[in-house]
Steps between C-alpha positions, in 0.01 A plus 500: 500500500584819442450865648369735256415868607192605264538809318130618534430394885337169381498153682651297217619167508571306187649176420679405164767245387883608390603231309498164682431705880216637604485836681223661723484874524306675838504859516566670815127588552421151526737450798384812671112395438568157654431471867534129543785268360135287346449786280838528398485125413167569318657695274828287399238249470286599266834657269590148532196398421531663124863331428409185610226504217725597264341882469719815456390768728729797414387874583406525181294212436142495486350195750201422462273381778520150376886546576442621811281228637722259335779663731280508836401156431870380496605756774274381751597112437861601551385672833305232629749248436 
């Protein structure tokens, strides 16, 4: 994972592949927003959640909500396991 400071005060997180690693990106807004180390979970989760399906999730990238509940779906088994 990696620290990213958002440009426009956002709480991004991403999570995209760099040949054959993967990399998750959490902004700082994300860390200051989380209160509990289970949120902070949640959220490498469910970035997890879209590389383990194979979906790029750049900043750029348009996710649908199909993607998204593909990503929750995964993130939560990975939790609860």
């Amino acid at each position: 994972a990696k620290l990213v400071k958002s440009e426009d005060g956002k709480w991004n997180s991403y999570a995209a592949t760099a040949g054959s690693s993967a990399r998750l990106y959490l902004s700082t807004g994300v860390l200051k927003a989380a209160r509990y180390e289970t949120e902070l979970a949640a959220a490498l989760a469910f970035e997890l959640g879209f590389l383990v399906r194979g979906i790029q999730h750049p900043p750029e990238a348009i996710i649908t909500p199909e993607h998204r509940e593909v990503a929750c779906e995964e993130g939560v088994a990975m939790l609860y396991s």
